[in-house]
C-alpha positions in Angstrom: 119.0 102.2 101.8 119.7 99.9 104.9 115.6 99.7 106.9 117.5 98.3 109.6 118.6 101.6 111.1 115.6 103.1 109.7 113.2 101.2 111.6 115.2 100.6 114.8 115.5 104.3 115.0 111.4 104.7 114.6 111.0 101.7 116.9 112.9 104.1 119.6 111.0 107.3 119.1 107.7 105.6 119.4 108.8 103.6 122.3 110.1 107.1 123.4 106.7 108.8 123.1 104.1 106.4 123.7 105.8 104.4 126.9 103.4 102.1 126.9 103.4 100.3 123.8 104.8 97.2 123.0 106.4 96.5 120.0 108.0 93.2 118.5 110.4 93.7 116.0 111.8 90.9 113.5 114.3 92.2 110.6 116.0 89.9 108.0 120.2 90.3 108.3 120.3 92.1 104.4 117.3 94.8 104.0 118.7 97.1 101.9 116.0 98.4 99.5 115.9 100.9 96.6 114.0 103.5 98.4 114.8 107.3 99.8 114.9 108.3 102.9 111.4 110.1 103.4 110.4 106.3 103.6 111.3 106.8 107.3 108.4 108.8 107.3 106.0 106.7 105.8 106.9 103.9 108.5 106.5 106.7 111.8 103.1 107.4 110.0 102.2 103.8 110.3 103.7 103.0 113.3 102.1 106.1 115.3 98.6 105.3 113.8 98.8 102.1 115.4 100.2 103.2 118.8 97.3 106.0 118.7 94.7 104.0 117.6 95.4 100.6 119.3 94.4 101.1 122.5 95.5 101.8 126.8 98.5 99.2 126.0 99.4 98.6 122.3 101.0 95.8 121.4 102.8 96.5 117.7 104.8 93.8 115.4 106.6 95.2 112.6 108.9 92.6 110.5 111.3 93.4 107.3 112.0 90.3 105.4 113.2 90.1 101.6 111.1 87.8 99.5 112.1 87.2 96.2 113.7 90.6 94.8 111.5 92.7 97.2 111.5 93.8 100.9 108.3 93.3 102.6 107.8 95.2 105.9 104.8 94.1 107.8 102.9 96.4 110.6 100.4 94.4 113.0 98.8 95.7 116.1 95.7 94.0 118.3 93.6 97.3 117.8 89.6 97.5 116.2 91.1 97.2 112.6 91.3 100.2 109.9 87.6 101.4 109.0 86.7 100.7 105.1 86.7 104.3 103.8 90.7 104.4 105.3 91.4 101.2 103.7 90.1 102.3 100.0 92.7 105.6 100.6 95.7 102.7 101.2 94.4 100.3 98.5 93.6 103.0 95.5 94.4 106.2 96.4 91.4 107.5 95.8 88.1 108.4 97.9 84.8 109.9 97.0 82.4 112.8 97.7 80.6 110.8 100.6 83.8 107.8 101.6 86.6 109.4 102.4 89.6 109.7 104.6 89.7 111.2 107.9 92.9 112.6 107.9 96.3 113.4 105.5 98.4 110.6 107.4 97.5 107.4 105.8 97.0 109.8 102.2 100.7 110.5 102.9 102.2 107.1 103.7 100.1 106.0 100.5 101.9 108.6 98.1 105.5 108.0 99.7 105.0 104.3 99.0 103.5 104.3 95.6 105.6 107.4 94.4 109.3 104.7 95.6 108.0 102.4 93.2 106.1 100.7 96.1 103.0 98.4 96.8 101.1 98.7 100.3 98.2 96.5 101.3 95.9 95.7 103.9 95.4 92.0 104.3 92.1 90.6 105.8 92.8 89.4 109.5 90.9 88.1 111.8 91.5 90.9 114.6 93.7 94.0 114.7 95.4 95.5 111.7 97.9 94.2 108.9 99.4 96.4 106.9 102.1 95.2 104.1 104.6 97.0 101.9 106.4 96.0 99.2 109.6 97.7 97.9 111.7 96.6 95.4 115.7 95.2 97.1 118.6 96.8 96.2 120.4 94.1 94.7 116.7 93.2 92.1 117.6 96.7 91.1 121.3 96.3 90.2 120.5 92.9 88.6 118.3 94.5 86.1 
């Protein structure tokens, strides 16, 4: 699957319903990774958290660059940062009785991700929030 239509049509909707956010986007020429198209939904989910959660005026950078044999699409907006129990949800999937998630959204993007064969993490930053996947590129799949 080509991400470049996939994310310029995302990009468009949320520039479409939340008019004042800002958002940078960077995409290498060949994206094409071995995902399904319900990945379009993991990205909205990511990309409305951030315009929801970021502020009056988000500002959003989302880049799609192929490292090695894998795609890596990066989310980063200037908002307070993902709090600790939603960050255990994206790195383990799992919560417990007295930590857990506030909502099914990031549950959702997690399972989409993990369920293409996917990786997603949060980096530490200083400010805002990172988020990273990793899926594997078309052409790493053909190779093997």
């Amino acid at each position: 699957m080509d991400l470049d239509p996939v994310v310029s049509a995302s990009v468009t909707k949320l520039e479409e319903r939340y008019p004042d956010v800002t958002v940078t986007t960077e995409i290498t020429e060949t994206a094409v990774a071995e995902t399904l198209p319900r990945m379009e939904t993991a990205l909205w989910e990511l990309l409305e958290n951030a315009a929801e959660h970021t502020g009056s005026e988000p500002e959003i950078e989302l880049t799609v660059m192929r490292e090695d044999e894998q795609i890596v699409i990066t989310i980063t907006d200037d908002g307070p940062g993902i709090p600790e129990s939603e960050r255990q949800v994206l790195a383990s999937g799992k919560e417990e009785p007295l930590v857990h998630g506030q909502g099914l959204g990031l549950w959702l993007v997690y399972w989409i991700i993990t369920n293409l064969g996917g990786e997603i993490t949060i980096p530490d930053t200083q400010s805002g929030t990172t988020i990273e996947i990793r899926l594997p590129s078309a052409s790493a799949t053909i190779a093997h």
